[in-house]
BAVO-330463 format. One record per residue (C-alpha): residue number from 1; residue in one letter; x, y, z. Coordinates in Angstrom, 3 decimals, always signed. Layout:
<atoms>
{resi = NUM&resn = a&c1 = X&c2 = Y&c3 = Z} $
...
</atoms>
This chain:
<atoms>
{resi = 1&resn = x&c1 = -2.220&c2 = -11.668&c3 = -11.055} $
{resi = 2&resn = x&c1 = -5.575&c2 = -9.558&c3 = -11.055} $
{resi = 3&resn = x&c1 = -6.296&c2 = -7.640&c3 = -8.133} $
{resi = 4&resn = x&c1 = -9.250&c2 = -9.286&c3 = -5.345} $
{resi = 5&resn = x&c1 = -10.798&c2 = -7.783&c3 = -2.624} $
{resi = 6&resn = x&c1 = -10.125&c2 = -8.782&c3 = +0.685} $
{resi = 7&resn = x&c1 = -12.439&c2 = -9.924&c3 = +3.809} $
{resi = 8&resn = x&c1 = -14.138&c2 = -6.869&c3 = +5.256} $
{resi = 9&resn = x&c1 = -13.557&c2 = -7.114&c3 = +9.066} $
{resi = 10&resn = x&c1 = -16.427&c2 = -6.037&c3 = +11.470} $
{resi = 11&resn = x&c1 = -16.102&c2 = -3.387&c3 = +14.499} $
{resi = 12&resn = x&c1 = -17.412&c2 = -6.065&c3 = +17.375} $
{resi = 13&resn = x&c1 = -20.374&c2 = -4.261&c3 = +18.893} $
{resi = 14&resn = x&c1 = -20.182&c2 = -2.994&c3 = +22.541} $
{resi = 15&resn = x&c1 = -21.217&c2 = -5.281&c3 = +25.388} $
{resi = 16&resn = x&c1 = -24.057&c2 = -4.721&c3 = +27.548} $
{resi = 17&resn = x&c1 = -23.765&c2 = -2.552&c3 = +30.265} $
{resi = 18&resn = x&c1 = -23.835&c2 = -3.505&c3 = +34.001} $
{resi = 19&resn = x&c1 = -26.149&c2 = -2.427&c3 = +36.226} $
{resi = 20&resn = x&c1 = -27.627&c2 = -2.992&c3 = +39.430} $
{resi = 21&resn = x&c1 = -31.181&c2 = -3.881&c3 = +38.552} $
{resi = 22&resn = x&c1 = -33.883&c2 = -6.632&c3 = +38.915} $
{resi = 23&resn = x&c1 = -33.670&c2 = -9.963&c3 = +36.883} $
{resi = 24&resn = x&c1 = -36.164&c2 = -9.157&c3 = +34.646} $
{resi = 25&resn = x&c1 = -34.599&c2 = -5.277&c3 = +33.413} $
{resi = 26&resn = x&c1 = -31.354&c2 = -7.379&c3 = +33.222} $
{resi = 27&resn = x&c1 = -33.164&c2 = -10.053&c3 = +31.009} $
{resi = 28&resn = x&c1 = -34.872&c2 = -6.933&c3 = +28.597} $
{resi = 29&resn = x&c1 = -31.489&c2 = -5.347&c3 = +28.457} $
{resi = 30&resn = x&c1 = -29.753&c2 = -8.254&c3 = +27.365} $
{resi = 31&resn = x&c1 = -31.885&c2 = -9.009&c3 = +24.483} $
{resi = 32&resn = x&c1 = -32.147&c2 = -4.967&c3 = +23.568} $
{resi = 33&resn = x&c1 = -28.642&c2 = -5.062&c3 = +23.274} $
{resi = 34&resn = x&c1 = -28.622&c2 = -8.481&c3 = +20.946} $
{resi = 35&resn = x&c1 = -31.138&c2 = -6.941&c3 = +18.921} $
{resi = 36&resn = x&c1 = -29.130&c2 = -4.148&c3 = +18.139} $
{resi = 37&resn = x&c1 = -25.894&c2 = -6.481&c3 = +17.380} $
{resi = 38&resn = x&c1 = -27.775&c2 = -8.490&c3 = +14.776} $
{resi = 39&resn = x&c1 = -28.711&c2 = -4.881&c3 = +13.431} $
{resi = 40&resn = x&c1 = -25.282&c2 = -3.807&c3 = +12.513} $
{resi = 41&resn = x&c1 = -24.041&c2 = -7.257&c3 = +11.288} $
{resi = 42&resn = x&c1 = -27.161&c2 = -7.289&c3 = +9.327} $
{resi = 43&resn = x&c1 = -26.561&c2 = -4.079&c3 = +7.616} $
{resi = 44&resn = x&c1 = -22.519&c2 = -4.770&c3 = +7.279} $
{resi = 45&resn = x&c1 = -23.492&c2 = -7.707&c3 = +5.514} $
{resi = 46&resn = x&c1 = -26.087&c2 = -5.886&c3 = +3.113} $
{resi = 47&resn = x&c1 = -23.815&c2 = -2.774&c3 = +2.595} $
{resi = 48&resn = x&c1 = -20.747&c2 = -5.057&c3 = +1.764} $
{resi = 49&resn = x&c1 = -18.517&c2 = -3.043&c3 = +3.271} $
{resi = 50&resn = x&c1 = -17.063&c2 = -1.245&c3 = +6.441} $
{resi = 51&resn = x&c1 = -16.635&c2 = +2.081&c3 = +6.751} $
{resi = 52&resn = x&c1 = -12.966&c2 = +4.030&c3 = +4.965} $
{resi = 53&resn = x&c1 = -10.387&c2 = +4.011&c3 = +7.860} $
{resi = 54&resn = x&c1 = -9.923&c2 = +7.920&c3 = +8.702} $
{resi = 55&resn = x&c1 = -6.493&c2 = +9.653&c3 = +9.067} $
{resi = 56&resn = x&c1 = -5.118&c2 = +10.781&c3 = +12.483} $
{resi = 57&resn = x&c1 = -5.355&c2 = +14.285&c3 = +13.298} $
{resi = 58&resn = x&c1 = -2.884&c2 = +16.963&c3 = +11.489} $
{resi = 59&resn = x&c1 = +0.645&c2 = +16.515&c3 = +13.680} $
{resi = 60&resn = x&c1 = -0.402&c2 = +12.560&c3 = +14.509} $
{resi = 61&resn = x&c1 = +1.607&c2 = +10.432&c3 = +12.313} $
{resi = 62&resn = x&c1 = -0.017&c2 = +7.686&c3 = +10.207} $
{resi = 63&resn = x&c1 = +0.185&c2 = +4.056&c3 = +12.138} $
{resi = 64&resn = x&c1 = +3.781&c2 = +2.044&c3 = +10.536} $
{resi = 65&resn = x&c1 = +5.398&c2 = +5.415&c3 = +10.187} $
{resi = 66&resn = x&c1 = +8.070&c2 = +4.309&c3 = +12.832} $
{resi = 67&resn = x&c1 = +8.076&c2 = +0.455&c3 = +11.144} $
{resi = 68&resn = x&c1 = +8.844&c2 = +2.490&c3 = +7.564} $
{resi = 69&resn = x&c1 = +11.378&c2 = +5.106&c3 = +8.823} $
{resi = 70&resn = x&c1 = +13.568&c2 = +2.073&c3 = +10.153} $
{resi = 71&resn = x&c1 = +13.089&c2 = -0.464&c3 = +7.212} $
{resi = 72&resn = x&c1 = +14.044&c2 = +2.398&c3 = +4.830} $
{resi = 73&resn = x&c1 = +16.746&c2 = +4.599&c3 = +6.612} $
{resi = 74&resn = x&c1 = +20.084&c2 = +4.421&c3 = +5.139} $
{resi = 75&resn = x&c1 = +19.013&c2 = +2.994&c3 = +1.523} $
{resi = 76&resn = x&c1 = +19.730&c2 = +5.403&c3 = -1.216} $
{resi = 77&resn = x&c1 = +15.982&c2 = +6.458&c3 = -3.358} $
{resi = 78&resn = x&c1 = +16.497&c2 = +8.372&c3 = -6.625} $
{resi = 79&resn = x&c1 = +13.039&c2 = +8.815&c3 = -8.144} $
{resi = 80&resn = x&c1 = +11.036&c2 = +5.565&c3 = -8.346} $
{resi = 81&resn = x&c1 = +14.225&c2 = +3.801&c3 = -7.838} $
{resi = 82&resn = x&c1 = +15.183&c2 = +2.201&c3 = -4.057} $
{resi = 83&resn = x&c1 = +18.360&c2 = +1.027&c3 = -3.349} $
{resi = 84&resn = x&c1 = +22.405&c2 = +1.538&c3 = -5.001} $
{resi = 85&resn = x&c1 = +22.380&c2 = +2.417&c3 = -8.519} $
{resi = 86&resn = x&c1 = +25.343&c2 = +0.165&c3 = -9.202} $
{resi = 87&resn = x&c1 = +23.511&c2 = -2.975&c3 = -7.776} $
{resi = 88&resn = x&c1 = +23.778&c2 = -5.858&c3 = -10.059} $
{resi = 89&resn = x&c1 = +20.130&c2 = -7.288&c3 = -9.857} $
{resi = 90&resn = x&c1 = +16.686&c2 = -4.785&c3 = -10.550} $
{resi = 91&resn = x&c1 = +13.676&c2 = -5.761&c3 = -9.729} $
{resi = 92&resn = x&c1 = +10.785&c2 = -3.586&c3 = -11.297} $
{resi = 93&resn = x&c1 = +7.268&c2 = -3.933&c3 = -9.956} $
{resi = 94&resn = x&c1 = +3.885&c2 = -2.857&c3 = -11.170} $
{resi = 95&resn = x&c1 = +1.521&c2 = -2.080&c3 = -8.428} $
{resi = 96&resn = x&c1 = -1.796&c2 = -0.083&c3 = -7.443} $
{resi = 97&resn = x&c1 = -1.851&c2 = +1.854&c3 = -4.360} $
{resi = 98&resn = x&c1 = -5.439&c2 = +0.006&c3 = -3.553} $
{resi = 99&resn = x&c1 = -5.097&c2 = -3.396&c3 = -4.688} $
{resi = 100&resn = x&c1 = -4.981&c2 = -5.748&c3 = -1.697} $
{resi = 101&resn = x&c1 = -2.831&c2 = -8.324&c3 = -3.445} $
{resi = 102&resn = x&c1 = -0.014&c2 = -5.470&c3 = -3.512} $
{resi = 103&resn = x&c1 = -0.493&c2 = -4.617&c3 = -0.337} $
{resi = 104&resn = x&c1 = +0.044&c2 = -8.145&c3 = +1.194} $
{resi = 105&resn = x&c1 = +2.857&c2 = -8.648&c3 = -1.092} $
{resi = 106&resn = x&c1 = +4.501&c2 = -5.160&c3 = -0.143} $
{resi = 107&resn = x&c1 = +3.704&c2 = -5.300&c3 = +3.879} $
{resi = 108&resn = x&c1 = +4.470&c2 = -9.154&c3 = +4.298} $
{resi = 109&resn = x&c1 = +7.585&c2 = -10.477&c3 = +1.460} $
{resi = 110&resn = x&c1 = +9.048&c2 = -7.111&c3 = +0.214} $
{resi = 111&resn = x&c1 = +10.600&c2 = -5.791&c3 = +3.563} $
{resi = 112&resn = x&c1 = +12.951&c2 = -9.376&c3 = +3.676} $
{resi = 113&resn = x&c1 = +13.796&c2 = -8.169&c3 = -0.112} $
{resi = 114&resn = x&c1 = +14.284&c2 = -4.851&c3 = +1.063} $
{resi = 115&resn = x&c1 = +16.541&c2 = -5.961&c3 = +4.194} $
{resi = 116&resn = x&c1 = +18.160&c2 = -9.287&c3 = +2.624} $
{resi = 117&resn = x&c1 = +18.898&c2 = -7.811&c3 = -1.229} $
{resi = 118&resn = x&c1 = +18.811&c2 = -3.658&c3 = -1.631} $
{resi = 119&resn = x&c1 = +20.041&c2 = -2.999&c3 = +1.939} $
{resi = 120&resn = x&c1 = +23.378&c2 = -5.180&c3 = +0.822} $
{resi = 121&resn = x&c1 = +23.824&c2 = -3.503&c3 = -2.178} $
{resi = 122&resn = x&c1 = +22.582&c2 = -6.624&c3 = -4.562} $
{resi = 123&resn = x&c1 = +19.178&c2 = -5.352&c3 = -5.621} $
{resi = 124&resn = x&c1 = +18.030&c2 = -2.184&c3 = -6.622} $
{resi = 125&resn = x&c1 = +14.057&c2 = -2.394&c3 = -7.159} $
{resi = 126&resn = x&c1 = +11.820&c2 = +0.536&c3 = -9.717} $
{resi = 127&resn = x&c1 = +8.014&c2 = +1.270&c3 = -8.301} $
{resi = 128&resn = x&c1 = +5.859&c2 = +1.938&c3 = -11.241} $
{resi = 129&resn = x&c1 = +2.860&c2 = +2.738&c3 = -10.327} $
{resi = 130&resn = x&c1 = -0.508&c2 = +2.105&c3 = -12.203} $
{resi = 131&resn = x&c1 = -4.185&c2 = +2.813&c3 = -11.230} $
{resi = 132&resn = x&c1 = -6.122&c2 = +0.113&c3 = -12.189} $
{resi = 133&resn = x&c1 = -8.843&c2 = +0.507&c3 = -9.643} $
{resi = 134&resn = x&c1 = -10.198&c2 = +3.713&c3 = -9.434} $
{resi = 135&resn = x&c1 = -10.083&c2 = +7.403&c3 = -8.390} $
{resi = 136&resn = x&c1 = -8.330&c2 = +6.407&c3 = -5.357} $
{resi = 137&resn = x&c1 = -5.566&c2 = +5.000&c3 = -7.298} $
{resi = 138&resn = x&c1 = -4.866&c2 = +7.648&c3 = -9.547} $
{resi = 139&resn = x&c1 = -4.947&c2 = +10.368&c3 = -6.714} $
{resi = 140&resn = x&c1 = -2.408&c2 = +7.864&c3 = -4.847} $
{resi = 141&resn = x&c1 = -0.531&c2 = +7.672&c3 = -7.727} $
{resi = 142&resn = x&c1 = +0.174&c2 = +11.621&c3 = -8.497} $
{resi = 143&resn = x&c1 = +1.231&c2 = +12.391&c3 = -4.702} $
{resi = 144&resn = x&c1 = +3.680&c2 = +8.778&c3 = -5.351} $
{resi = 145&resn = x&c1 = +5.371&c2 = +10.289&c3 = -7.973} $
{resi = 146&resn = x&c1 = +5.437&c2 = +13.900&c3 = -5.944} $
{resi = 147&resn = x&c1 = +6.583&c2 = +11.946&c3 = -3.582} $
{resi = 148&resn = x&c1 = +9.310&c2 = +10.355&c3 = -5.834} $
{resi = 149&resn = x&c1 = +10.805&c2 = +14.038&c3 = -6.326} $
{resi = 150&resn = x&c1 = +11.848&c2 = +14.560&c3 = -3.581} $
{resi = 151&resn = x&c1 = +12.969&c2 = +10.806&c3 = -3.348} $
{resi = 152&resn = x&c1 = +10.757&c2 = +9.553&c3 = -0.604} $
{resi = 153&resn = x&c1 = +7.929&c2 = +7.674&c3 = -3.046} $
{resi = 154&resn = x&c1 = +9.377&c2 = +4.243&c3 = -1.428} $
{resi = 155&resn = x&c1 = +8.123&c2 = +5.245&c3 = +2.053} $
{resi = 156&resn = x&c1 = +5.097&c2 = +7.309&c3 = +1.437} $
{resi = 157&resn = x&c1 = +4.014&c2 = +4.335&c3 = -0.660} $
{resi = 158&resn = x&c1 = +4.811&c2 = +2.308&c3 = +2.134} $
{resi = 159&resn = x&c1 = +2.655&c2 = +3.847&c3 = +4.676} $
{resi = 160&resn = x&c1 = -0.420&c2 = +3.841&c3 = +2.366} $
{resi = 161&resn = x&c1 = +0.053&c2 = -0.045&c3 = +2.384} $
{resi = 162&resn = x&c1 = +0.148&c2 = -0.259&c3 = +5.705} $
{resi = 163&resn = x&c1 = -2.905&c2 = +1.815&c3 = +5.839} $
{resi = 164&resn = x&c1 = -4.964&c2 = +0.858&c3 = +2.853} $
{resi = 165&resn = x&c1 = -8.988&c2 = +0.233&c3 = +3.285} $
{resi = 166&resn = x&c1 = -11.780&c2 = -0.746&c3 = +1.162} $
{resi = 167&resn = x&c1 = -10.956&c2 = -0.450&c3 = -2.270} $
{resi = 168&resn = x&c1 = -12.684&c2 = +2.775&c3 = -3.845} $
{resi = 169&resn = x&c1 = -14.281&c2 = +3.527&c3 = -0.061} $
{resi = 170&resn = x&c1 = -13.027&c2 = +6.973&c3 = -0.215} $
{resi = 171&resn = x&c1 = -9.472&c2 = +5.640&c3 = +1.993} $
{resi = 172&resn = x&c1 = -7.289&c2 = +7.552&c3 = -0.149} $
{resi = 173&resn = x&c1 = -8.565&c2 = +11.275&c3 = +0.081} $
{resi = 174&resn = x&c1 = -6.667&c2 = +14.364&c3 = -0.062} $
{resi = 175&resn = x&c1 = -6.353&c2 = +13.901&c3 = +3.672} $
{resi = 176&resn = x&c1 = -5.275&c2 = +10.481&c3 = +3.445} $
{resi = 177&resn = x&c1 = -2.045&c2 = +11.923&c3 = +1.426} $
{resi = 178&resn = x&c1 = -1.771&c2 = +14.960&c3 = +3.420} $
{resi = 179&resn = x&c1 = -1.277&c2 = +13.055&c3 = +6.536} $
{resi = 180&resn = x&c1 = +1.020&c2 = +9.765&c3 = +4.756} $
{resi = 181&resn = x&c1 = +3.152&c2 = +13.081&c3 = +3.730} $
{resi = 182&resn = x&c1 = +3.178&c2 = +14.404&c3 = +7.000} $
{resi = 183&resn = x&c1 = +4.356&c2 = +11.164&c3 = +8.226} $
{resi = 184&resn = x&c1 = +7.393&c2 = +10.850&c3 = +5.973} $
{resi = 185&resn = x&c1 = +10.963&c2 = +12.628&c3 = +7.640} $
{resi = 186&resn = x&c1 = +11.752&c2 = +15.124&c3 = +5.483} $
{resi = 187&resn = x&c1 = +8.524&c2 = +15.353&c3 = +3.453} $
{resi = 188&resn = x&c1 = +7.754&c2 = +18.565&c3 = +2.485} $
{resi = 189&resn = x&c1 = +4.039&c2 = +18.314&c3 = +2.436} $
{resi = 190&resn = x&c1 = +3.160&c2 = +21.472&c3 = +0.542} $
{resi = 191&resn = x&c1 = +5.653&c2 = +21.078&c3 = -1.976} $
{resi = 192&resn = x&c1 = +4.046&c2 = +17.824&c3 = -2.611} $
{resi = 193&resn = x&c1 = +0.801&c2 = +18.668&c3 = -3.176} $
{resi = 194&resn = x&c1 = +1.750&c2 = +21.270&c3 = -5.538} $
{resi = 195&resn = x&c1 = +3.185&c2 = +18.733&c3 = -7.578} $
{resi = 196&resn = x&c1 = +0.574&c2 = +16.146&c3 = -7.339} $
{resi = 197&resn = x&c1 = -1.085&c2 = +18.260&c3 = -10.003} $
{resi = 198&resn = x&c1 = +2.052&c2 = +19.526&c3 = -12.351} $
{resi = 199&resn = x&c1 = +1.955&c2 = +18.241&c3 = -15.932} $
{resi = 200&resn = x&c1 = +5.317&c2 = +16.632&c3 = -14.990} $
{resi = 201&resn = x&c1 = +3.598&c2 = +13.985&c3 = -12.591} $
{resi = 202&resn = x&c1 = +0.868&c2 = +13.493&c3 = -15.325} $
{resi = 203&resn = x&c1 = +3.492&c2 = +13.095&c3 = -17.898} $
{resi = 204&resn = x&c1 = +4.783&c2 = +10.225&c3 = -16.021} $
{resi = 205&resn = x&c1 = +1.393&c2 = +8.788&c3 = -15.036} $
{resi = 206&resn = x&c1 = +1.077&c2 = +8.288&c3 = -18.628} $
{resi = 207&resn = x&c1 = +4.990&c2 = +6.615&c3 = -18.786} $
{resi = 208&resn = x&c1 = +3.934&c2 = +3.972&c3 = -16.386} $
{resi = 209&resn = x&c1 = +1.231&c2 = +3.242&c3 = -18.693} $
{resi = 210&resn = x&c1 = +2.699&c2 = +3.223&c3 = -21.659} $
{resi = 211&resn = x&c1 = +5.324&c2 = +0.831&c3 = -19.274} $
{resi = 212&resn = x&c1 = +2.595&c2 = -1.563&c3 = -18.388} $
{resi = 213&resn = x&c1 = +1.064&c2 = -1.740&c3 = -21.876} $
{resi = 214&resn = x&c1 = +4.903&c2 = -2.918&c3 = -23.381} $
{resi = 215&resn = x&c1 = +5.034&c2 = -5.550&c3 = -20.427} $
{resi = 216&resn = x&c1 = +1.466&c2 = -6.641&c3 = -21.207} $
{resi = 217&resn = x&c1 = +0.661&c2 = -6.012&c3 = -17.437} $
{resi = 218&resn = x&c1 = -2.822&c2 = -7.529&c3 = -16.642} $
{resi = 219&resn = x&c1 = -2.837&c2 = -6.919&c3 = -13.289} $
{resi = 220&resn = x&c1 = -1.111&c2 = -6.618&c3 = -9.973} $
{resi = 221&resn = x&c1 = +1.367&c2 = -6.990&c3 = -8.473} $
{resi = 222&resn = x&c1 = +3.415&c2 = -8.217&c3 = -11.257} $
{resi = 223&resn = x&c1 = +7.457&c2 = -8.227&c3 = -10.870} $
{resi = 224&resn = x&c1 = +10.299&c2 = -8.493&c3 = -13.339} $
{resi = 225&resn = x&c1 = +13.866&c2 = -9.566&c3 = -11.822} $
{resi = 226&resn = x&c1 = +16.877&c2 = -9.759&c3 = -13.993} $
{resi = 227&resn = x&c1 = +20.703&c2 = -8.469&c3 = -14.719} $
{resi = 228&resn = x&c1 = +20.562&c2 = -5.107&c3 = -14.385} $
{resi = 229&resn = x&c1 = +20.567&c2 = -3.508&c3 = -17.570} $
{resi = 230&resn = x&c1 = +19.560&c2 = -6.904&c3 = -19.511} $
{resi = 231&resn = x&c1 = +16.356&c2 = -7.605&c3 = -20.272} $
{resi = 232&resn = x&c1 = +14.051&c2 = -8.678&c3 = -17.065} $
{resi = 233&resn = x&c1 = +12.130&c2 = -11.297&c3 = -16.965} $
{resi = 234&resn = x&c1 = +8.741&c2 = -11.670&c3 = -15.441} $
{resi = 235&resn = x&c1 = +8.298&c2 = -13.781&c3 = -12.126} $
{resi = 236&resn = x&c1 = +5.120&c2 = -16.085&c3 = -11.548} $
{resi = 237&resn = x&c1 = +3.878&c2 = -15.214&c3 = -8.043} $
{resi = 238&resn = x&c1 = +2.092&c2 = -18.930&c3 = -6.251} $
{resi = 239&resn = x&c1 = +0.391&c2 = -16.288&c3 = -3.708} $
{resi = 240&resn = x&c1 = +0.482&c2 = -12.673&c3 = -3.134} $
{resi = 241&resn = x&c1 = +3.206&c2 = -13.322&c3 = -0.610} $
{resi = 242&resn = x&c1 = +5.177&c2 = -15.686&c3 = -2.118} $
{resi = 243&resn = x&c1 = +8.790&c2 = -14.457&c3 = -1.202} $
{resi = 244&resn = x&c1 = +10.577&c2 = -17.740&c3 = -2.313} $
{resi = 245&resn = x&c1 = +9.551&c2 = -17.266&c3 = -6.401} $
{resi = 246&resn = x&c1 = +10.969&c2 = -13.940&c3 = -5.818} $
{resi = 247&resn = x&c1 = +13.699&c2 = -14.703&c3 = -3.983} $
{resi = 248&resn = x&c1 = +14.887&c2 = -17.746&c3 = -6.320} $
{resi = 249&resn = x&c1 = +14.668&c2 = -14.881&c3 = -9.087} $
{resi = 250&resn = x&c1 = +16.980&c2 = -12.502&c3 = -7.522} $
{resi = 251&resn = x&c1 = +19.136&c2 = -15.302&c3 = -6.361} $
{resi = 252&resn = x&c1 = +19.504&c2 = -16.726&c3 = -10.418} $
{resi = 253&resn = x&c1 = +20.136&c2 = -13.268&c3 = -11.768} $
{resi = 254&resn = x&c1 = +22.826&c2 = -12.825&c3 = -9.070} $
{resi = 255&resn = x&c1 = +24.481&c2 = -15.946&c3 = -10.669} $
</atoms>
């Protein structure tokens, strides 16, 4: 599945103000302010897009970070890897920080997975991490796998999803990752920025690809379920948040 863009929502413009005035300044007022609504939508619809979503303010943490902290606390992460390494089932997923399939499929379906397969032990699930789409992606990809040293890629990947924008908008700045690193427990933010650069994370920028080229990944999201340690087998997503094909894989590699 190829990635799409998504519907670009509009900021509603402000409503007229109230005053105390004659009919006829309240009559000019009204259609001052109309004129300037049909304006912006005009230019929203000519520019294509809305503007990137800034990050909070240094301290503030990223919106989800609570919703994150609780869906992940408790599950082991070693690397790229969430969940026990004994479980019996792995799921591997290819993904792009920016693509708004993967970001439906990972905010809507993959916290039941999460909660229902790798919290019970059954399903351990690999992130590998591609950047299809642009700059954006590959920045969001180094501080994921800086992230994954210290063993907290699954929830700084998390927040990002629950943050993303506009695909190559400029979302995913150096900010952007400063403050989804900020937002993690335990995060240490400097540490990770250090590494976002290190030959190391490059090295396995270049695995994932390598990865993806073997699995003749087109696109994403695209998921492989199977015994652990057998050979996984790729599962045909209906939708981008179609839990039940992924669910009936887990559930048939489970036996």
């Amino acid at each position: 599945m190829s990635s799409g863009k998504r519907a670009k929502g509009r900021r509603p413009a402000p409503p007229p103000r109230r005053q105390a005035s004659p009919r006829i300044l309240l009559a000019a007022g009204v259609i001052t302010a109309l004129l300037a609504i049909a304006f912006v939508v005009t230019v929203k619809l000519v520019n294509g897009s809305s503007d990137p979503k800034p990050p909070p303010a240094t301290g503030v943490a990223l919106p989800g970070a609570d919703d994150v902290a609780r869906l992940l606390t408790g599950i082991p992460q070693s690397g790229d890897v969430l969940g026990s390494p004994s479980a019996p089932v792995t799921l591997v997923e290819y993904v792009d920080l920016q693509c708004p399939y993967c970001q439906q499929f990972e905010t809507q379906s993959m916290p039941t997975v999460i909660e229902r397969y790798v919290r019970t032990g059954k399903l351990k699930v690999e992130a590998r991490i591609l950047a299809f789409i642009g700059p954006d992606s590959q920045r969001g990809r180094a501080a994921a796998i800086a992230a994954a040293k210290q063993n907290r890629m699954f929830n700084f990947v998390q927040l990002l999803y629950d943050n993303q924008a506009g695909e190559n908008s400029g979302w995913l700045s150096d900010d952007m990752v400063k403050s989804a690193a900020a937002s993690v427990p335990g995060m240490d933010v400097a540490q990770l920025q250090s590494d976002s650069g290190s030959s190391a994370v490059d090295s396995q920028s270049r695995t994932y690809d390598s990865q993806a080229t073997a699995d003749h990944v087109s696109g994403t999201p695209t998921l492989f379920v199977g015994p652990s340690g057998s050979k996984l087998k790729l599962v045909t997503l209906q939708s981008p948040t179609d839990l039940q094909s992924v669910k009936d894989a887990i559930n048939a590699a489970l036996g």
